[in-house]
N, CA, C and O of each residue as an XYZ file, in Angstrom:
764
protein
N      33.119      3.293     -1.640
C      32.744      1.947     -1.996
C      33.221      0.989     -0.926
O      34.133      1.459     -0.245
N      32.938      0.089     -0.689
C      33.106     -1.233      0.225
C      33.367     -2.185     -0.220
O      33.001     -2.409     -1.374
N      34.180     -3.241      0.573
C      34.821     -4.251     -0.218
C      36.117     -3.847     -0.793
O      36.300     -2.647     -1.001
N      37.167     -4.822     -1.114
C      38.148     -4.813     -1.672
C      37.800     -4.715     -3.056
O      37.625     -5.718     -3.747
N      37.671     -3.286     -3.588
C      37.780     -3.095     -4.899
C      38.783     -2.615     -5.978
O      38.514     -2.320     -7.143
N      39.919     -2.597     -5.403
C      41.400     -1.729     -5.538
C      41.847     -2.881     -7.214
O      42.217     -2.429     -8.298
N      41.696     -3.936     -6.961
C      42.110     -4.922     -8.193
C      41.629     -4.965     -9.266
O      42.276     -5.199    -10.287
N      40.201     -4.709     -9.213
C      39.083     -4.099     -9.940
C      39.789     -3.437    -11.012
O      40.765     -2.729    -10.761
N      39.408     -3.598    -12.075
C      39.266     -2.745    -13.209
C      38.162     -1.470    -13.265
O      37.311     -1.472    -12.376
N      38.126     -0.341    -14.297
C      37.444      0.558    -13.902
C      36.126      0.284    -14.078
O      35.295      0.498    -13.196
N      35.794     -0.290    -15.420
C      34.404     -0.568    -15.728
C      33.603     -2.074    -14.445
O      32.466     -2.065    -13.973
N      34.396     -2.860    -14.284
C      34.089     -3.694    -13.270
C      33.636     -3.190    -12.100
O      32.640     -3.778    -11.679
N      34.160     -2.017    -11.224
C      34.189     -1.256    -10.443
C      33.290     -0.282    -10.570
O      33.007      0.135     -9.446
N      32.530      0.450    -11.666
C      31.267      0.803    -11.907
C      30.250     -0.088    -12.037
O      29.155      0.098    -11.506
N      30.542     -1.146    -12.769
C      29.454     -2.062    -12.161
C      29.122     -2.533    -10.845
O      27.996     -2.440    -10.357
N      29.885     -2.921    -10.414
C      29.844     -3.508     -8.977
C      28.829     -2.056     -8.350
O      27.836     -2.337     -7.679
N      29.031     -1.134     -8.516
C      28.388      0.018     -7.794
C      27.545      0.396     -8.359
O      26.874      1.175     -7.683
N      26.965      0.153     -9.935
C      25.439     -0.097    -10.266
C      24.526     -0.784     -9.809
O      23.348     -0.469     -9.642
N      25.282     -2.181     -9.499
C      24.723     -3.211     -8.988
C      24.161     -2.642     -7.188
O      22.996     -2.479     -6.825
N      25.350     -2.460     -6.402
C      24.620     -1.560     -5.048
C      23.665     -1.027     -5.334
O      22.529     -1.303     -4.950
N      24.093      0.065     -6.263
C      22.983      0.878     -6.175
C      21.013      0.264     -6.493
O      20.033      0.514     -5.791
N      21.069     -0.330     -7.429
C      20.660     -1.091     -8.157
C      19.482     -2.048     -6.783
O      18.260     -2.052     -6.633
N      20.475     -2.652     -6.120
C      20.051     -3.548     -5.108
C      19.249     -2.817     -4.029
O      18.177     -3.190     -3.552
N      19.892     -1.793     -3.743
C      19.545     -1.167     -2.040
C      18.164     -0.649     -2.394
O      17.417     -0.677     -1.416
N      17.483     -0.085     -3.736
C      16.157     -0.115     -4.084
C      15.257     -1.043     -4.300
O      14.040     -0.919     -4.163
N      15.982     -2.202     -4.717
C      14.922     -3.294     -4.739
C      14.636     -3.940     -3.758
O      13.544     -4.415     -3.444
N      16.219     -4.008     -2.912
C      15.608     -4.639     -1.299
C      14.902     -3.923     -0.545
O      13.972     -4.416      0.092
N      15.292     -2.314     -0.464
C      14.494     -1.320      0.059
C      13.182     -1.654     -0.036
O      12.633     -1.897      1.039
N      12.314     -1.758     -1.336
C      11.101     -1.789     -1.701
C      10.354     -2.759     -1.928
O       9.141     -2.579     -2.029
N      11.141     -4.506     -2.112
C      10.472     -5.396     -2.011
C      11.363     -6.337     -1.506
O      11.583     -7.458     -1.966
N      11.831     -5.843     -0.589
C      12.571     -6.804      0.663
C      13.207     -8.117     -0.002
O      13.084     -8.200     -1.224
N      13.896     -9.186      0.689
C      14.381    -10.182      0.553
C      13.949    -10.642     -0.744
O      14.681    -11.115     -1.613
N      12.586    -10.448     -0.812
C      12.397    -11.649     -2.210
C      12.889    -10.993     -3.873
O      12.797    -11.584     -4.949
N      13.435     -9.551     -3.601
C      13.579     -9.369     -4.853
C      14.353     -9.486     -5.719
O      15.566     -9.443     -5.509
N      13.860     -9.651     -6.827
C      14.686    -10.672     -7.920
C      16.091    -10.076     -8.162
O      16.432     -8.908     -7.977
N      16.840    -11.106     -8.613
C      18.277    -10.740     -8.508
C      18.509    -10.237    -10.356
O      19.508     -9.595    -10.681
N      17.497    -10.628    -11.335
C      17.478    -10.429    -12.496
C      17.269     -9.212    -12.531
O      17.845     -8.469    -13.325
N      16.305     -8.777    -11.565
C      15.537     -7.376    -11.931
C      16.791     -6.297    -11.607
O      16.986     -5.205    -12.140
N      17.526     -6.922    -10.625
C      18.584     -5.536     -9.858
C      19.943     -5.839    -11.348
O      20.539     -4.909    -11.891
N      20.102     -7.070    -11.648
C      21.335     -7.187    -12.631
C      20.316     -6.227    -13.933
O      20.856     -5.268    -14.484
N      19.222     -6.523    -14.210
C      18.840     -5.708    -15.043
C      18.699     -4.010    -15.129
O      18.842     -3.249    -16.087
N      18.434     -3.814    -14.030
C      18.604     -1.760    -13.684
C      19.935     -1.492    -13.549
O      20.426     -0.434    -13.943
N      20.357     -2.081    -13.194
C      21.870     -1.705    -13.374
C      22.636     -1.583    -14.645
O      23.687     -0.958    -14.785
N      21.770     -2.478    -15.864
C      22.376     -2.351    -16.979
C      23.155     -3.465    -17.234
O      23.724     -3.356    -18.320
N      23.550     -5.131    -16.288
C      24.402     -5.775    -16.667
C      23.661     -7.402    -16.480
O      22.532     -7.688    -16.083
N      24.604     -8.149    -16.861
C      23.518     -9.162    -17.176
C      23.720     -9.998    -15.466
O      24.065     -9.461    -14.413
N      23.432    -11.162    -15.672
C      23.289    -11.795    -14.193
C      24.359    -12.137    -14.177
O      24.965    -11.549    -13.282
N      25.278    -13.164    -14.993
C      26.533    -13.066    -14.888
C      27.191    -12.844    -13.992
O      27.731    -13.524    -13.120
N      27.084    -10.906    -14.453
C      28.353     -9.705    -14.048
C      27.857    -10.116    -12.510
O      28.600    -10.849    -11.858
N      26.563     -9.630    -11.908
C      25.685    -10.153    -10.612
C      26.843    -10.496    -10.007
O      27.694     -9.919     -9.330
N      26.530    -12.333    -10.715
C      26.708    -13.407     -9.494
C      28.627    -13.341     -9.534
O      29.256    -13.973     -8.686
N      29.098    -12.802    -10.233
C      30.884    -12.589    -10.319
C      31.045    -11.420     -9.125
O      31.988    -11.383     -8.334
N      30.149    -10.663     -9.156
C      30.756     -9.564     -7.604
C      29.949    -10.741     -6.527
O      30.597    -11.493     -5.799
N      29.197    -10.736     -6.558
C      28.190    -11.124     -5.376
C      27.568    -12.674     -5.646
O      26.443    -12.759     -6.139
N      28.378    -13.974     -5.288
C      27.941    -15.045     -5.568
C      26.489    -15.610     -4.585
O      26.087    -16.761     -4.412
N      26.142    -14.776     -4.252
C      24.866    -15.120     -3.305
C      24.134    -13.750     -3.144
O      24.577    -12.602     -3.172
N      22.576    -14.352     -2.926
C      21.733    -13.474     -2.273
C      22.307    -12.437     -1.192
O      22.000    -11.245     -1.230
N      23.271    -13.049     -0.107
C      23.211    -12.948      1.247
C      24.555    -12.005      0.915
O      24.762    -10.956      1.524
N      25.517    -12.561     -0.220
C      26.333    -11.744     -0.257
C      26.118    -10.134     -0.783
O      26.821     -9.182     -0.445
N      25.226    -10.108     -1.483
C      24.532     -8.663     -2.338
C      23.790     -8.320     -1.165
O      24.132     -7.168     -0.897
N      23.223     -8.589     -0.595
C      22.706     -7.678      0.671
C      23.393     -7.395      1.353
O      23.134     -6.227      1.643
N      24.752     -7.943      2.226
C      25.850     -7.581      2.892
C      26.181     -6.609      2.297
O      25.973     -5.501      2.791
N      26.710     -6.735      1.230
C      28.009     -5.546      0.484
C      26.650     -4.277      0.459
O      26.966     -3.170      0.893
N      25.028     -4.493     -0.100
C      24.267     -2.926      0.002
C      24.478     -2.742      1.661
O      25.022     -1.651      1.832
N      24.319     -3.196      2.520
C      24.283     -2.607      3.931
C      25.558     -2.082      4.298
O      25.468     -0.969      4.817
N      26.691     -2.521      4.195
C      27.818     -1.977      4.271
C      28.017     -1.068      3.378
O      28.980     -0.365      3.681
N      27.354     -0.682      2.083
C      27.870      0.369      1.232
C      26.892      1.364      1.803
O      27.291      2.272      1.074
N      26.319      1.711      2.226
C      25.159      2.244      2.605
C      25.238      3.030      3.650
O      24.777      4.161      3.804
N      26.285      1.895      4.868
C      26.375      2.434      5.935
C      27.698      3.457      5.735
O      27.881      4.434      6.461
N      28.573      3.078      4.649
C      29.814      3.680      4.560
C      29.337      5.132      3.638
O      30.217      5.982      3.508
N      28.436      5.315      3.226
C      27.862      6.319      2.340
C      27.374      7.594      3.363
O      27.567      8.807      3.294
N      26.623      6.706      4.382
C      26.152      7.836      5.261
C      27.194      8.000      6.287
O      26.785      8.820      7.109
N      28.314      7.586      6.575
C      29.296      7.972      7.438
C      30.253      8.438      7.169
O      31.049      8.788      8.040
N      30.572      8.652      5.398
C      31.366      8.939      5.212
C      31.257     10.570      5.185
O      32.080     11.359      5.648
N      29.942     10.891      4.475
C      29.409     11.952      3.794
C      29.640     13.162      5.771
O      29.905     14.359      5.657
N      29.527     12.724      6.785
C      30.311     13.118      8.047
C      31.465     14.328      7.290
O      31.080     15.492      7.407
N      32.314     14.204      6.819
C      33.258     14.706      6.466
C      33.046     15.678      5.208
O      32.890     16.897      5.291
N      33.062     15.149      4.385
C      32.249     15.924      3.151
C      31.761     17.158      3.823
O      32.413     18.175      4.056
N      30.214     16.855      4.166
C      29.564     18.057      4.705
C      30.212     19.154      5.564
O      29.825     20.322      5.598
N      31.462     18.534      6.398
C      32.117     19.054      7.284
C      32.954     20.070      6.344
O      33.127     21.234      6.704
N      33.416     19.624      5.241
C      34.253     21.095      4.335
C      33.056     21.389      3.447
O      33.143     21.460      2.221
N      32.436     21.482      3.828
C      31.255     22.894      2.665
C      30.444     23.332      3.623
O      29.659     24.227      3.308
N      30.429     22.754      5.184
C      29.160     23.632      5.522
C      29.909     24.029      7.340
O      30.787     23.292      7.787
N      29.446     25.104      8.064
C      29.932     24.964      9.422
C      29.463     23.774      9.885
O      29.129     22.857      9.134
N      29.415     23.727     11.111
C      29.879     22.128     11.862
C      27.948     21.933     12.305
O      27.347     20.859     12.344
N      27.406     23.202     12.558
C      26.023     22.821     12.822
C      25.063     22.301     11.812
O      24.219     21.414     11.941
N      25.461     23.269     10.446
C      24.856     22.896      9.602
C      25.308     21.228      9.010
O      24.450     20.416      8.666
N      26.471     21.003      8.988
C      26.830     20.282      8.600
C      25.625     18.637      9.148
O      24.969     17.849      8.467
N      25.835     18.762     10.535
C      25.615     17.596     11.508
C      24.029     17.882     10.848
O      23.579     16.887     10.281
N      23.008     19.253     10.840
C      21.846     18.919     10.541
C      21.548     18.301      9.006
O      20.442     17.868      8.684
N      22.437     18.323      8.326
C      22.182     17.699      6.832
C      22.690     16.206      6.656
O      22.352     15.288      5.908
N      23.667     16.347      7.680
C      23.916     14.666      7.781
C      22.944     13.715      9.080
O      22.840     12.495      9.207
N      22.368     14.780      9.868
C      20.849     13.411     10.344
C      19.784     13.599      8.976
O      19.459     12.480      8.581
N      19.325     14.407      8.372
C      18.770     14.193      7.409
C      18.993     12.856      6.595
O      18.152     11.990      6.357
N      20.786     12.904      6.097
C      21.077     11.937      5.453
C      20.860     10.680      6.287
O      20.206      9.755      5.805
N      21.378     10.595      7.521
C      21.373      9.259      8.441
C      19.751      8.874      8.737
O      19.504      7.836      9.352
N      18.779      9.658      8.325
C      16.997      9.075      8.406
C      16.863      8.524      7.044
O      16.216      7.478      7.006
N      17.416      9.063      5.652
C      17.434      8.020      5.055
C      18.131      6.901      4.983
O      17.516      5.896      4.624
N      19.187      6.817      5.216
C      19.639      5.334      5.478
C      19.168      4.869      6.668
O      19.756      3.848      7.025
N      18.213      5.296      7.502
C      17.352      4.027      8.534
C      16.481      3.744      7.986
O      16.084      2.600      8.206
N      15.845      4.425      7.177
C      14.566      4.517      6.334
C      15.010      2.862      5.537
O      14.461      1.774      5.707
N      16.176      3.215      4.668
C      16.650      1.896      3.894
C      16.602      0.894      4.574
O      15.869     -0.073      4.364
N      17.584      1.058      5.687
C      17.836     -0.184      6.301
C      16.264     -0.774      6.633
O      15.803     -1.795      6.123
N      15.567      0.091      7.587
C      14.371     -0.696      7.773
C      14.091     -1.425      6.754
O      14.039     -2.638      6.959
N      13.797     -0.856      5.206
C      12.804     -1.514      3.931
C      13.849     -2.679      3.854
O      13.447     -3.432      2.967
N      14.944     -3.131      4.360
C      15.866     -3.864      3.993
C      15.681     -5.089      5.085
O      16.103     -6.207      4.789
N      15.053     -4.858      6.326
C      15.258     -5.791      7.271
C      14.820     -6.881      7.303
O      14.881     -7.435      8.401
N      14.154     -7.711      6.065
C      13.959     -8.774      5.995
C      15.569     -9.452      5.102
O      16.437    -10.271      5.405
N      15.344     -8.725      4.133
C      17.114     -9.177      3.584
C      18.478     -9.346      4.496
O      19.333    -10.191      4.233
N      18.565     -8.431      5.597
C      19.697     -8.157      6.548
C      18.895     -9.304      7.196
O      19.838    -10.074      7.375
N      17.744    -10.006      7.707
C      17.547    -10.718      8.511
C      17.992    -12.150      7.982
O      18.656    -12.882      8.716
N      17.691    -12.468      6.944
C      18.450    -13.729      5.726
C      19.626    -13.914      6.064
O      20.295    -14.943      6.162
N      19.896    -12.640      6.274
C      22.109    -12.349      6.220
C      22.531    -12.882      7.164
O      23.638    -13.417      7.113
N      21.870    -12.893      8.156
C      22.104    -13.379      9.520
C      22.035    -14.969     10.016
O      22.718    -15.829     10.573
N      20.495    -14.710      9.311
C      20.256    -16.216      9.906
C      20.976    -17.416      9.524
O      21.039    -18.505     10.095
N      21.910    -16.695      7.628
C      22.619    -17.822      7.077
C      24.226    -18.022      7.847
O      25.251    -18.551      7.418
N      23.959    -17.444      8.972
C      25.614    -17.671      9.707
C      26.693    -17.237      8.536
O      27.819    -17.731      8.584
N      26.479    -16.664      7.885
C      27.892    -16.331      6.353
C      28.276    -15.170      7.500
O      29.074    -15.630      8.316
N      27.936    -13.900      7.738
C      28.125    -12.720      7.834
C      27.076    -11.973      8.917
O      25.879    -12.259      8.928
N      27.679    -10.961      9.843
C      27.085    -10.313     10.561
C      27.440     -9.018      9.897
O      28.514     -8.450     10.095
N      26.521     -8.580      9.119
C      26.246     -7.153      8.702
C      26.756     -5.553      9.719
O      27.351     -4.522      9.402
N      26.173     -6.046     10.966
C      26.381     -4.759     12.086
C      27.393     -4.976     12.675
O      27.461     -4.422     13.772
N      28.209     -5.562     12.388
C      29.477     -5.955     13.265
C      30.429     -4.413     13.655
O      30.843     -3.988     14.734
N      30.536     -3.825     12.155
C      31.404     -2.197     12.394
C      30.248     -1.395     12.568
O      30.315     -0.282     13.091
N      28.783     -2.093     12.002
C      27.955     -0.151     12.020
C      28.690      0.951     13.047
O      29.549      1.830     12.992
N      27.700      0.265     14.117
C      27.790      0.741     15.194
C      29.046      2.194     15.398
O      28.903      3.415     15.450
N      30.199      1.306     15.466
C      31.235      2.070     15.555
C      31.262      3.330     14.418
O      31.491      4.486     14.772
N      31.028      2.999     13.164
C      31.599      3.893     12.536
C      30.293      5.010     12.307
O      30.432      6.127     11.808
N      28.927      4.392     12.823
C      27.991      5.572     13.151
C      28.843      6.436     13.963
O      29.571      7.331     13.533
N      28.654      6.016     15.396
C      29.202      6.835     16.371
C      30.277      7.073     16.244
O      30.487      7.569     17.351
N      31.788      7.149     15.413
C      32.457      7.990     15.130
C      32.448      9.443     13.991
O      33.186     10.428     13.999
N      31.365      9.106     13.119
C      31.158      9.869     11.873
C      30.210     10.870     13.573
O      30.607     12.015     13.786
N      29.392     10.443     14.275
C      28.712     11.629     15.030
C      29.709     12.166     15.649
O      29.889     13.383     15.663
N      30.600     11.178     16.331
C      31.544     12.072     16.832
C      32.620     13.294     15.999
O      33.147     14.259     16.552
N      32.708     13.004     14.907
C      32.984     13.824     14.115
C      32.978     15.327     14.117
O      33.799     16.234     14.256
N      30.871     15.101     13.763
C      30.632     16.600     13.647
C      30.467     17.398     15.151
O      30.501     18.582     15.489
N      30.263     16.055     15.893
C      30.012     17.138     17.897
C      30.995     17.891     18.061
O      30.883     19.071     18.394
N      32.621     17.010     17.744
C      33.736     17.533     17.986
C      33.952     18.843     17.140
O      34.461     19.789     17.741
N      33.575     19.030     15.616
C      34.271     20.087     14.861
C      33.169     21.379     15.718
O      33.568     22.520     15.950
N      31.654     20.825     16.113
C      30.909     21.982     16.428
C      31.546     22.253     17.881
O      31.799     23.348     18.384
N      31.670     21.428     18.230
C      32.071     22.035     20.083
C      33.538     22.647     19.875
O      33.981     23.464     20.682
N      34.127     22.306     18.985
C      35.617     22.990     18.806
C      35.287     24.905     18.354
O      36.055     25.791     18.729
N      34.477     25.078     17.819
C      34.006     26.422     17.389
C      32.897     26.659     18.055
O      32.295     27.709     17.829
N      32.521     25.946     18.787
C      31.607     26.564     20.294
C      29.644     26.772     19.613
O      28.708     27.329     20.186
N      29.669     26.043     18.196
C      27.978     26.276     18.157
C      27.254     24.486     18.365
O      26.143     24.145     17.960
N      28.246     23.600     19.085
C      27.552     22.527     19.506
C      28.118     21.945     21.036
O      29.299     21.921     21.381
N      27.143     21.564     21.707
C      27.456     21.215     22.920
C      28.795     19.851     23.053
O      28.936     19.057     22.124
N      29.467     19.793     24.028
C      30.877     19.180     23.832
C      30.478     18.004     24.899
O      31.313     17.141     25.168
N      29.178     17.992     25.501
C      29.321     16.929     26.579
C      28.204     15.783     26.062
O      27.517     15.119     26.838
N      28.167     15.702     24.851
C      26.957     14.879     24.535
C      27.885     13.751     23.861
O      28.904     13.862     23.180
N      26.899     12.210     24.456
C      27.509     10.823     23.616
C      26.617     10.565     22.674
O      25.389     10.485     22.638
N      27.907     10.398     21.553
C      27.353     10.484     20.042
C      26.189      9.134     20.139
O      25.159      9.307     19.487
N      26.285      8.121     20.739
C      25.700      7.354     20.451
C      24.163      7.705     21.369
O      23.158      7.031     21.144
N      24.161      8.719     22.295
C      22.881      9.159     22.678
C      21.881      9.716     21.299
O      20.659      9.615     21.188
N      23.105     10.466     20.099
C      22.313     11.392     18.725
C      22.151     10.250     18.213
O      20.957     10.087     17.959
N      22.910      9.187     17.877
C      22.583      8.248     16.887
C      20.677      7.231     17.652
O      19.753      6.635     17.099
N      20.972      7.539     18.888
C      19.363      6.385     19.297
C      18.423      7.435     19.342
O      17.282      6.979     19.418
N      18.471      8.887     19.323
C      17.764      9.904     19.649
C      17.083      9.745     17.632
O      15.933      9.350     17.439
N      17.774     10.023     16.736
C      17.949      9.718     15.693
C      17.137      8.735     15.125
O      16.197      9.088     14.412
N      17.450      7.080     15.421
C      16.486      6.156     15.679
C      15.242      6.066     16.154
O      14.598      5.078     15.803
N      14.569      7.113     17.107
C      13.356      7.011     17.883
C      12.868      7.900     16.738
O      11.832      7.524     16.190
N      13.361      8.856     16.353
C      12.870     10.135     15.116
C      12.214      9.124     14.000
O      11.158      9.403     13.433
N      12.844      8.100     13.784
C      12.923      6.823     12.231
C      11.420      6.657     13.352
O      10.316      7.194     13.260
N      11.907      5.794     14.260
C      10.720      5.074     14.613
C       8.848      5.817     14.978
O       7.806      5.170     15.078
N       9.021      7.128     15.079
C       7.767      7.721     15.348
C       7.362      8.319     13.871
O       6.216      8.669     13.591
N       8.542      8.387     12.921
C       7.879      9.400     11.149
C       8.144      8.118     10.763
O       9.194      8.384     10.176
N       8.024      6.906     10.622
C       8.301      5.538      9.479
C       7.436      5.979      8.497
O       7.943      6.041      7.377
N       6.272      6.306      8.593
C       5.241      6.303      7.543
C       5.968      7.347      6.783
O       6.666      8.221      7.297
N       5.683      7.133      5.124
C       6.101      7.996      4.135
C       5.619      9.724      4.325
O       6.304     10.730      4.141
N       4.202      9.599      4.755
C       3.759     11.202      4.587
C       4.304     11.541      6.230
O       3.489     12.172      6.903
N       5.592     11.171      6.899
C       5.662     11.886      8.143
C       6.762     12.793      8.322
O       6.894     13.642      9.204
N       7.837     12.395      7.006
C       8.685     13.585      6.771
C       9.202     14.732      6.770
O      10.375     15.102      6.702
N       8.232     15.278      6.849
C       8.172     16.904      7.126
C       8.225     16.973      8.732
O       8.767     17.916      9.309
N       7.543     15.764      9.496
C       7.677     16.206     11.242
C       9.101     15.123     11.685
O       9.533     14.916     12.819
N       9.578     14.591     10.451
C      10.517     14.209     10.995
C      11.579     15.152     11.354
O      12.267     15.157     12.375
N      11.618     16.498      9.660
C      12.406     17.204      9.601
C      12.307     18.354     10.804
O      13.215     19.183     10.861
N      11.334     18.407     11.659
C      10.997     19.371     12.621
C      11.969     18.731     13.792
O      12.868     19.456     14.219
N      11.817     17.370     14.336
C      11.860     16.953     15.166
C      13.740     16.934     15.008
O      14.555     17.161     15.902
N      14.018     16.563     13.474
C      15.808     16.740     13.804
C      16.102     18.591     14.042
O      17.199     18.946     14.475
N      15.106     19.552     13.737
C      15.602     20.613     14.241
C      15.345     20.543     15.891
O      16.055     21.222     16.633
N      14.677     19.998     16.227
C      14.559     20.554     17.617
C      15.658     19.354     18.543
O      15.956     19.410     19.736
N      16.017     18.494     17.686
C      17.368     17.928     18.456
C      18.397     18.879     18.286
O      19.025     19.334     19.243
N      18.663     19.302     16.734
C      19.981     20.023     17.006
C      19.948     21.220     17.537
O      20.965     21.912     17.597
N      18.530     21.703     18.088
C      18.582     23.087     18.657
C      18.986     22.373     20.599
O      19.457     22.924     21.594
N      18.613     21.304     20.387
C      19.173     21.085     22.084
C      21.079     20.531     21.785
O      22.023     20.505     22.576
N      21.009     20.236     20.607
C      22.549     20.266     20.739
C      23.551     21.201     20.611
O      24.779     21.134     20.646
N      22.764     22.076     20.457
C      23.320     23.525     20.150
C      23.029     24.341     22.301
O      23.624     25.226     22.917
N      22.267     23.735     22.546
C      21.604     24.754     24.044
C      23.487     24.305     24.702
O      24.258     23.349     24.627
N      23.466     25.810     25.364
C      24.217     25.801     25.890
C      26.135     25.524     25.259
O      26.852     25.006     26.115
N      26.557     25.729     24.423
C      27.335     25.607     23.455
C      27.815     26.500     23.551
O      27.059     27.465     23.676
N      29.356     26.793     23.561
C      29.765     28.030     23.606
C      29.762     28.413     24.784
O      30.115     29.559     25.062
C-alpha cells in the first residue's frame, strides 16, 4: 500500500485500498472524468469515506498511480521466492505491460495531476522501476541464466516500445511473444 497508512485503523485501511482499487478501473476505463460516486460506490463505501482518504480528484489519482507503481515493483521480489530468476523477470514484464496498459488508460487523469502543480506523480517511478529490474538481472546473472551487462532501464524502455506497438486490446498474445523474445536475448550469452 502507499501513503502513510500505519495510523490507520484496520477497516479504514481496507477501505482506503477498495477505494485504489476501485479507482485505477474507472480511471483506467473512463479516464479523468470518472465519477468519484461511481468508484466510492464499487468499493462499497459512501463518498464521505472517498473524500476523508483522498480530498481531491488529483489526490485519488496520485495515491492509484503510486499504488500501482508500488504493486508492480514490489511483486519484483515476490516472484523472486517462488520462481528462478528467469522465470521470475518473465512474469513480472507480463505484470509491468499491465501496469503500462493502466497507466496509459490513466493518462488523462495523471495529466490533471500535473497540470494542478499539487503533485508530480513520476517523481520515484522511474527509480523504483529500474531498481525492481535491477533486482531480477542481478538474482539471474548471479546464477548465470541472465545476462549481467544489461541497463535495467534499457528492459524497462524495451518494455515500453512492447506497450507501444500491442496497445490495442486484441494484440496481447504478440505482446506475450515479443516479451519472450526479449528475455531470450536477456538470457543470450549468460552464464
Amino acid at each position: 500500500m502507499t501513503g502513510n497508512t500505519r495510523g490507520l485503523r484496520a477497516d479504514a485501511r481496507r477501505n482506503r485500498q477498495r477505494l485504489l482499487d476501485a479507482a485505477v478501473g474507472a480511471f483506467s476505463e473512463r479516464g479523468a472524468d470518472a465519477s468519484l460516486e461511481a468508484i466510492a460506490k464499487e468499493a462499497g463505501v459512501g463518498i464521505g469515506t472517498l473524500y476523508r482518504h483522498f480530498p481531491t480528484r488529483e489526490a485519488l489519482v496520485e495515491a492509484v498511480y503510486r499504488n500501482e507503481v508500488a504493486r508492480v515493483c514490489d511483486s519484483a521480489t515476490e516472484l523472486l521466492a517462488q520462481f528462478p530468476p528467469d522465470q521470475a523477470m518473465r512474469l513480472w514484464m507480463d505484470r509491468f505491460i499491465d501496469y503500462l496498459t493502466t497507466k496509459q488508460g490513466m493518462a488523462d487523469a495523471l495529466r490533471a495531476v500535473i497540470a494542478s502543480d499539487d503533485a508530480d506523480p513520476f517523481a520515484e517511478s522511474l527509480d523504483r522501476i529500474s531498481t525492481a529490474i535491477s533486482t531480477l538481472l542481478d538474482a539471474g546473472a548471479e546464477v548465470g541464466v541472465l545476462r549481467s551487462d544489461v541497463d535495467p532501464l534499457d528492459v524497462g524502455f524495451a518494455l515500453g516500445g512492447v506497450l507501444l506497438i500491442t496497445s490495442d486490446k486484441g494484440l496481447r498474445d504478440r505482446a506475450g511473444r515479443m516479451l519472450d523474445l526479449l528475455l531470450d536475448g536477456l538470457r543470450y550469452g549468460a552464464g
